[in-house]
VEXSE-288248 format. One record per atom (N, C-alpha, C): x, y, z; atom name; residue in one letter; residue number from 0. Coordinates in steps of 0.05 Angstrom, whole numbers, padded with zeros to 5 digits. Layout:
<sites>
SITE     east    north       up   atom   res     n
SITE        X        Y        Z     CA     A   NUM
...
</sites>
This chain:
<sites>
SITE     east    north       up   atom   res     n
SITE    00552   -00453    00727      N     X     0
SITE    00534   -00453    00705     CA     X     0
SITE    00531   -00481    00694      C     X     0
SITE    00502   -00485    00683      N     X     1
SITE    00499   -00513    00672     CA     X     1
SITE    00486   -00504    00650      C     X     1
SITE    00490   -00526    00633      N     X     2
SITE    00478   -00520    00602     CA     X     2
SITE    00447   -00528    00606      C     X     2
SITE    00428   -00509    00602      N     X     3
SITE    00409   -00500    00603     CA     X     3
SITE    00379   -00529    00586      C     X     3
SITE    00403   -00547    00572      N     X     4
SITE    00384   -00566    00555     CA     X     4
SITE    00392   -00599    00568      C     X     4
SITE    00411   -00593    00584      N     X     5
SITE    00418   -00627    00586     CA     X     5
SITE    00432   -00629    00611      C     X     5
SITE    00435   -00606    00625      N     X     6
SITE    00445   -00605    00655     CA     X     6
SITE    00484   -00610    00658      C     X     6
SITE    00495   -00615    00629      N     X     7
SITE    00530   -00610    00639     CA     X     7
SITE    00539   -00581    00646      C     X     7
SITE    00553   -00596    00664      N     X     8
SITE    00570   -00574    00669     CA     X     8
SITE    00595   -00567    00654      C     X     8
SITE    00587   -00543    00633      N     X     9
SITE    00614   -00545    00614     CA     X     9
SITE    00636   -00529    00629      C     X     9
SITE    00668   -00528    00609      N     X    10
SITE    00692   -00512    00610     CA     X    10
SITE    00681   -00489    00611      C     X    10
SITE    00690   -00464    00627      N     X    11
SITE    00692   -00438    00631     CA     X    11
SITE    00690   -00422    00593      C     X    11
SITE    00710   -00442    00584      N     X    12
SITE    00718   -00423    00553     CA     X    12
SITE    00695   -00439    00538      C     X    12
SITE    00677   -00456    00544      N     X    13
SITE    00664   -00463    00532     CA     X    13
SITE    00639   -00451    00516      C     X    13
SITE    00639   -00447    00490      N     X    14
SITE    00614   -00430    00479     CA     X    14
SITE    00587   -00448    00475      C     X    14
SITE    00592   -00478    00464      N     X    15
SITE    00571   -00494    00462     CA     X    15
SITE    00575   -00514    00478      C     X    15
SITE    00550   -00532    00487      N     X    16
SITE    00565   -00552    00508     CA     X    16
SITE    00574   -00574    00494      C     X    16
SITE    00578   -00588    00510      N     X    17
SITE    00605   -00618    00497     CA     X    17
SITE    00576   -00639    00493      C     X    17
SITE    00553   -00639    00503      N     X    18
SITE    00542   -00656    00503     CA     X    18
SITE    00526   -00657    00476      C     X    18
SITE    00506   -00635    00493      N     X    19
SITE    00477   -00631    00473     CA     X    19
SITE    00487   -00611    00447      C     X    19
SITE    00514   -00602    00445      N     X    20
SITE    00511   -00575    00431     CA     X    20
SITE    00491   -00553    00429      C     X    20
SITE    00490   -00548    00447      N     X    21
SITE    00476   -00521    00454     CA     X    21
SITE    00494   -00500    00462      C     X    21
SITE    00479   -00471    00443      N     X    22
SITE    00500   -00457    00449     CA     X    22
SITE    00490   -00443    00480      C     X    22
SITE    00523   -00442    00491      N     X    23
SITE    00514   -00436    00527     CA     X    23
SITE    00523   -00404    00517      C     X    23
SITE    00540   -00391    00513      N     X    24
SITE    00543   -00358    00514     CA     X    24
SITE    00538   -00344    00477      C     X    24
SITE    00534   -00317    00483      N     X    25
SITE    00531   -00304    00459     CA     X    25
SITE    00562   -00296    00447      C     X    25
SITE    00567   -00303    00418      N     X    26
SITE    00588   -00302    00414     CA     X    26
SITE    00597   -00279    00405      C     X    26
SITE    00607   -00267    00411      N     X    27
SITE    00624   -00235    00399     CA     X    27
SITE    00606   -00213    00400      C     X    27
SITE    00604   -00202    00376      N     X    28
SITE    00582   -00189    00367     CA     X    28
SITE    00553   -00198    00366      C     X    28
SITE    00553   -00229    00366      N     X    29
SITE    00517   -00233    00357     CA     X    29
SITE    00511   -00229    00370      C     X    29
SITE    00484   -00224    00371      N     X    30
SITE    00464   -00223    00393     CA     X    30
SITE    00432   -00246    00382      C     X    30
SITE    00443   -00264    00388      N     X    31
SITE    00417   -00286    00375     CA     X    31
SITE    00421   -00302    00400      C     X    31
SITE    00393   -00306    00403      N     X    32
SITE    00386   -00339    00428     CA     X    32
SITE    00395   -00363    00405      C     X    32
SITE    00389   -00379    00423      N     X    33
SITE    00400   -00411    00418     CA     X    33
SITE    00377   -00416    00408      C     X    33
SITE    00349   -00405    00403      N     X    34
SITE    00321   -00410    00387     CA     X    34
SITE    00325   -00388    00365      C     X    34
SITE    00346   -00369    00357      N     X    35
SITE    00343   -00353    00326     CA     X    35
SITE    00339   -00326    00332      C     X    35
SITE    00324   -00325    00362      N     X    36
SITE    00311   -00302    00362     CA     X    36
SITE    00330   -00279    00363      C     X    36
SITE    00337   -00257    00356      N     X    37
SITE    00352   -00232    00358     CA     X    37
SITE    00355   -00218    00387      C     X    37
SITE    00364   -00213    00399      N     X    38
SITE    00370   -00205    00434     CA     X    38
SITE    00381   -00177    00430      C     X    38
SITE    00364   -00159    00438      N     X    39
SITE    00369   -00127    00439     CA     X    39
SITE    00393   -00131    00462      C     X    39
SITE    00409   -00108    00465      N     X    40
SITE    00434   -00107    00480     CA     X    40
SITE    00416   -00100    00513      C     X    40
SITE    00424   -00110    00532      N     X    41
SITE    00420   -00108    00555     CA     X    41
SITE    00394   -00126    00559      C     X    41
SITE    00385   -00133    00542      N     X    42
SITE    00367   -00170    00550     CA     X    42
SITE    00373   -00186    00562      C     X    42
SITE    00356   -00198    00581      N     X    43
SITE    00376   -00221    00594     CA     X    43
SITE    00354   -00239    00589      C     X    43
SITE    00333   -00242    00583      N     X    44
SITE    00318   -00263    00567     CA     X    44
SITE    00307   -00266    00538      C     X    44
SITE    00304   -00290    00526      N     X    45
SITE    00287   -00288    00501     CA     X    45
SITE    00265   -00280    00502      C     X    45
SITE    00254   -00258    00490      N     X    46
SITE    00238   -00248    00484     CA     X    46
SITE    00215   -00266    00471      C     X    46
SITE    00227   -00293    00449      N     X    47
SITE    00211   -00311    00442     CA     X    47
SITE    00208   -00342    00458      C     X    47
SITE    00233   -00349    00470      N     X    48
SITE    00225   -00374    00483     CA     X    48
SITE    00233   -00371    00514      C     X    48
SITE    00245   -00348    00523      N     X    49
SITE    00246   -00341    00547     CA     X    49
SITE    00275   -00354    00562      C     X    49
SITE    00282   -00356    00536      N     X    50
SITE    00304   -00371    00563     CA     X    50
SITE    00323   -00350    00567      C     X    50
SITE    00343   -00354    00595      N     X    51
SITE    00363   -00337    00605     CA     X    51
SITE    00380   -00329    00581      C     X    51
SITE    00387   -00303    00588      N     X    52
SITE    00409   -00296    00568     CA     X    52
SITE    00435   -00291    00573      C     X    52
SITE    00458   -00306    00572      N     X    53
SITE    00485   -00306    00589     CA     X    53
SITE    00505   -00286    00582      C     X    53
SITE    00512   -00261    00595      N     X    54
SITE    00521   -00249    00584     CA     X    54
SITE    00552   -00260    00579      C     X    54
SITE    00566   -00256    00546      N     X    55
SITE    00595   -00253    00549     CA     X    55
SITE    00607   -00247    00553      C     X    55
</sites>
């Protein structure tokens, strides 16, 4: 997996990347993209900016 905004390759346990801070997985309970948008359970895209949705 590569972070989706700047091409590192983060840590496995990594939630945001080391570079760009972007968040790479959904944390716990949320369900929000890295653009705000809210992610119904079993989404695997944004609904508003389309990007992949990584499951945790």
């Amino acid at each position: 997996m590569r972070c989706w905004r700047c091409g590192l390759v983060p840590e496995e346990d990594d939630i945001y990347c080391r570079k760009c801070g972007t968040r790479l997985k959904l944390i716990k309970n949320e369900e929000f993209c890295s653009c705000g948008e809210k992610i119904a359970e079993g989404v695997y895209f944004c609904p508003k900016c389309g990007k992949q949705i990584i499951p945790s």
